[in-house]
C-alpha positions in Angstrom: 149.2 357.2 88.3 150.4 353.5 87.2 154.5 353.3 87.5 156.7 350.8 85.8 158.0 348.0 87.7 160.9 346.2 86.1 163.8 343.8 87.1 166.1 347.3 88.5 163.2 349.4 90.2 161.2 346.5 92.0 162.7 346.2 95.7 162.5 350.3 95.6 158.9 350.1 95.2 158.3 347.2 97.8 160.1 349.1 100.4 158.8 352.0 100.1 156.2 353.6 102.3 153.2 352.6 100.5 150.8 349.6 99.6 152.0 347.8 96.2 150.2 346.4 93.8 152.0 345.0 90.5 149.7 343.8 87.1 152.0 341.3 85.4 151.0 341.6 82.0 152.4 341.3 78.4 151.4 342.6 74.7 150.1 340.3 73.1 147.9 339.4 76.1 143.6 339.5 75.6 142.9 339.7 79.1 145.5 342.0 80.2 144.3 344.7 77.5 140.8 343.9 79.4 141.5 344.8 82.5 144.5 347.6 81.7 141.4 350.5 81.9 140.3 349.6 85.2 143.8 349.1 86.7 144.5 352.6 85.7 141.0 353.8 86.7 141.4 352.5 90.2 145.7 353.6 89.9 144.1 357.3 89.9 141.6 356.8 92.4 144.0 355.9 94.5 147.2 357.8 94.0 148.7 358.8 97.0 147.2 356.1 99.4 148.9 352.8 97.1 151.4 352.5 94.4 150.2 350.9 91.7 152.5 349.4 88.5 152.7 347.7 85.2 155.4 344.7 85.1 155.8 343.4 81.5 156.6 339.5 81.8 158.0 339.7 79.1 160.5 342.2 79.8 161.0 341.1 83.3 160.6 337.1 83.8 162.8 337.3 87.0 159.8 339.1 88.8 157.4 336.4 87.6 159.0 333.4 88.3 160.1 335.2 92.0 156.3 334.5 92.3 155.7 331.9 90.6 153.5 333.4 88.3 152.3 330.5 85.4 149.5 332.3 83.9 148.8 336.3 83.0 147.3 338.5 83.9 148.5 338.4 87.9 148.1 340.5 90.1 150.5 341.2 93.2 149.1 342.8 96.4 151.9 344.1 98.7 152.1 345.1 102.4 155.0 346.4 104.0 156.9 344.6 101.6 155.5 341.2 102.1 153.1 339.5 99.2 149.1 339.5 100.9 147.0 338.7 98.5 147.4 337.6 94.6 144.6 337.8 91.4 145.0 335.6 88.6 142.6 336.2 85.7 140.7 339.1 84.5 137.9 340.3 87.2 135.4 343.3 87.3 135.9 347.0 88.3 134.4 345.9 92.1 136.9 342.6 92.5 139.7 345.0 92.2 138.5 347.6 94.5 137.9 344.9 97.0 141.0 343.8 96.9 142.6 347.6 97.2 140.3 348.0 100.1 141.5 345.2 101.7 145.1 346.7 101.3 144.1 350.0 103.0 143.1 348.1 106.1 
C-alpha cells in the first residue's frame, strides 16, 4: 500500500521502523504517470517489509529542495532514517526491485 508523504507527515515516516522509499512526482508529469503502476505494483509486494509513498512536488516543494531534487520523477531510498540510495528518471519494473532489494539488505 503506497502512503502520502507531505510537508506534516514526512519525519514520522523516516523514523519509523521500516525502510522508506518516497516517488516525488507531480500531475502533469509524463514520466511519473509511467512508472506510478509499477511503484504501486512493487508498494504491494512489499507491504509490511518497506513503506512506500507518493510526495507531490508540487504540493510539498520543502521535501524536494531538502534533497535537492531538480528534475521528476525521484526517487528517495531510506534507511534508518538516513537517505541510501536516490533514482532520477523513469526505469523498468527490475531497476526498482533492485533497488528495494538492496534496501532489505
Amino acid at each position: 500500500m503506497e502512503v502520502t508523504i507531505t510537508t506534516e507527515n514526512f519525519e514520522s515516516y523516516l523514523k519509523g521502523d521500516l525502510p522508506l522509499v518516497v516517488d516525488l512526482w507531480a500531475t502533469w508529469c509524463g514520466p511519473c504517470k509511467a512508472i506510478a503502476p509499477v511503484i504501486s505494483e512493487l508498494a504491494e509486494q512489499y507491504d509490511g517489509k518497506i513503506v512506500v509513498g507518493k510526495c507531490d512536488v508540487e504540493e510539498n516543494d520543502d521535501i524536494a529542495i531538502e534533497f535537492g531534487v531538480r528534475n521528476i520523477p525521484t526517487i528517495l531510498f531510506f534507511k534508518e532514517g538516513k537517505l541510501v540510495d536516490k533514482m532520477v528518471g523513469a526505469a523498468g519494473k527490475a531497476k526498482f526491485q533492485e533497488k528495494f532489494e538492496a534496501l532489505l539488505a
